[in-house]
C-alpha positions as CSV (number, residue, x, y, z in Angstrom):
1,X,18.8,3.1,12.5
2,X,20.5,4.5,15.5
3,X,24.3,5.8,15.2
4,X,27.0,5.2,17.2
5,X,29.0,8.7,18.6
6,X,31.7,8.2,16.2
7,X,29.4,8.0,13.3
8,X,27.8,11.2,14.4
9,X,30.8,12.8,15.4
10,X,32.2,11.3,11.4
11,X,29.0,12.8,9.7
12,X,28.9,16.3,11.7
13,X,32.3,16.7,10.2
14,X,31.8,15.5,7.0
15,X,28.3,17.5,6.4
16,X,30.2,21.0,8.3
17,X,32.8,20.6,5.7
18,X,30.4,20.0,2.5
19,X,28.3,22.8,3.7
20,X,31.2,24.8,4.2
21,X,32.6,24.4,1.0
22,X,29.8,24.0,-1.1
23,X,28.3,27.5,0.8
24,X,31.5,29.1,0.2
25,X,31.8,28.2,-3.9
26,X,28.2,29.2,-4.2
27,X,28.6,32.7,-2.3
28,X,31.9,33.6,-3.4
29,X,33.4,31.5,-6.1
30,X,35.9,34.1,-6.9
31,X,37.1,34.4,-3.1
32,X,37.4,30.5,-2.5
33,X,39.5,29.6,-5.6
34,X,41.9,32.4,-5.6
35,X,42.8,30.9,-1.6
36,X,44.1,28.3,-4.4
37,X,45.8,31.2,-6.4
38,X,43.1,30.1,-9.2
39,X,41.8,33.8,-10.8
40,X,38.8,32.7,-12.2
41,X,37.4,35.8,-14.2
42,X,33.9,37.5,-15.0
43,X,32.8,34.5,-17.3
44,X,29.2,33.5,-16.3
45,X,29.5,30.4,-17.6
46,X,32.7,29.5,-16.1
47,X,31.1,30.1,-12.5
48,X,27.5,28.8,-13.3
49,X,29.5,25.6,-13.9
50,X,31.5,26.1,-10.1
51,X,28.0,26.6,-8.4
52,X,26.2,24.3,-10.1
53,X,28.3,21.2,-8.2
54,X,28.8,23.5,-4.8
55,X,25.4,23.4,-4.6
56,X,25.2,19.5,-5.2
57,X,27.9,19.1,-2.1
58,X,26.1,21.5,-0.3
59,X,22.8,20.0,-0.5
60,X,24.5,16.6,0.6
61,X,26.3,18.1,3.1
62,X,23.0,18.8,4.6
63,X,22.0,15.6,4.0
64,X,24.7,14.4,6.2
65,X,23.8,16.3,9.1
66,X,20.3,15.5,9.0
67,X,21.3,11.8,9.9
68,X,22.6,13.3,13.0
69,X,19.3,13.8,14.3
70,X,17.1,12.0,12.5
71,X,17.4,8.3,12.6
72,X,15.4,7.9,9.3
73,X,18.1,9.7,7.4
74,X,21.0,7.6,9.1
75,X,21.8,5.5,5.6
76,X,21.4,8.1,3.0
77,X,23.5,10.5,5.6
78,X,26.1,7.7,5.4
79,X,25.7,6.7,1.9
80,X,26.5,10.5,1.0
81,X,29.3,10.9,3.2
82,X,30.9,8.3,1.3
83,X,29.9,8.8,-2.0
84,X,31.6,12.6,-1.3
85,X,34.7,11.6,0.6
86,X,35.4,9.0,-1.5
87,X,34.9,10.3,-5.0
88,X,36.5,13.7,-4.4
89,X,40.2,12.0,-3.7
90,X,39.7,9.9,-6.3
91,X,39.0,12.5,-9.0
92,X,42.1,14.6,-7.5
93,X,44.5,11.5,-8.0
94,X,42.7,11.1,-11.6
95,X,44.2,14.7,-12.1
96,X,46.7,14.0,-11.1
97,X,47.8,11.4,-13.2
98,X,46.3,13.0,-16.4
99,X,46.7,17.1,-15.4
100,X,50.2,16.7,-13.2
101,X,51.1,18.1,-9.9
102,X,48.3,20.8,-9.0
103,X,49.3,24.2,-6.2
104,X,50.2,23.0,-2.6
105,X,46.3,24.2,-1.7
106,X,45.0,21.7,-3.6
107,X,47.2,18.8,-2.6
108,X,46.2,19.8,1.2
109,X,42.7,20.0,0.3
110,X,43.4,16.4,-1.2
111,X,44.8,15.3,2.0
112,X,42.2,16.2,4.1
113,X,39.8,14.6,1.8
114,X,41.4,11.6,1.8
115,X,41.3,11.9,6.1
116,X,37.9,12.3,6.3
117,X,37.7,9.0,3.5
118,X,39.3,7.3,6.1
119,X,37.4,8.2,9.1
120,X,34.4,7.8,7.0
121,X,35.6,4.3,5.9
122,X,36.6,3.5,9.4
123,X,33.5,4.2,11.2
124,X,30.7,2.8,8.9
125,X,32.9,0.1,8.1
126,X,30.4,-2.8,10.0
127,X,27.8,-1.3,7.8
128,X,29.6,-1.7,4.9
129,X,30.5,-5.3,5.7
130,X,26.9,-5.8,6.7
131,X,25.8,-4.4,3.4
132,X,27.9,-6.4,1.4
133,X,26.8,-9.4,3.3
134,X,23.3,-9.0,3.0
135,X,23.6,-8.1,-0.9
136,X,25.7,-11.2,-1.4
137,X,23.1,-13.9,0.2
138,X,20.5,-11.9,-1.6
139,X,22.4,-12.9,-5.2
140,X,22.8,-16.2,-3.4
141,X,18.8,-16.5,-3.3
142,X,18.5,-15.8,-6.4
């Protein structure tokens, strides 16, 4: 599957930022949240849970590069850009409504989550509308 230049140019930034942050929770958990004024403490278990899903985003994060240059990977590069930029906004508005109003850092981290969502969205969206074409007829055929 080849990819246009905006769907590279979507999944360089979307894989640069997983890698990013996931590589930045995983090497220094303690520096990354208190840049959200969260102190998190010398509780192993506390930060084993924090690396444990950095190194989840960071592992898809490379994921999504790899479809940059490797046409093979092109779907699952796209598949896990959306999966990412479209579950985290929607587990911040979750807390949202259940937690209440989190620090300014984490509602612009939640904006520019929901920016690359909509980039993401934007430039696979004739995938997405050929997927859900072609797994409609295929119910239809059954």
């Amino acid at each position: 599957m080849s990819l246009t230049l905006l769907e590279k140019v979507v999944l360089g930034l979307s894989g640069l930022t997983s890698v990013g942050v996931g590589g930045f929770i995983l090497a220094a958990p303690h520096a990354f949240y208190a840049s959200y004024g969260i102190s998190l403490g010398d509780d192993p278990n506390l930060l084993s849970e924090l690396r444990a899903p950095a190194a989840g985003l960071f592992a898809l994060g490379v994921l999504m590069l790899a479809g940059i240059w490797r046409a093979a990977m092109a779907q699952i590069s796209i598949v896990s850009a959306l999966v990412v930029f479209v579950a985290f906004p929607a587990g911040r508005l979750i807390g949202l409504a259940v937690d209440g109003m989190p620090s300014q850092g984490i509602i612009g981290a939640f904006v520019i989550e929901m920016a690359i969502a909509a980039l993401c969205v934007f430039a696979f969206r004739g995938r997405i509308t050929r997927a859900n074409r072609d797994l409609a007829e295929s119910y239809a055929q059954s």
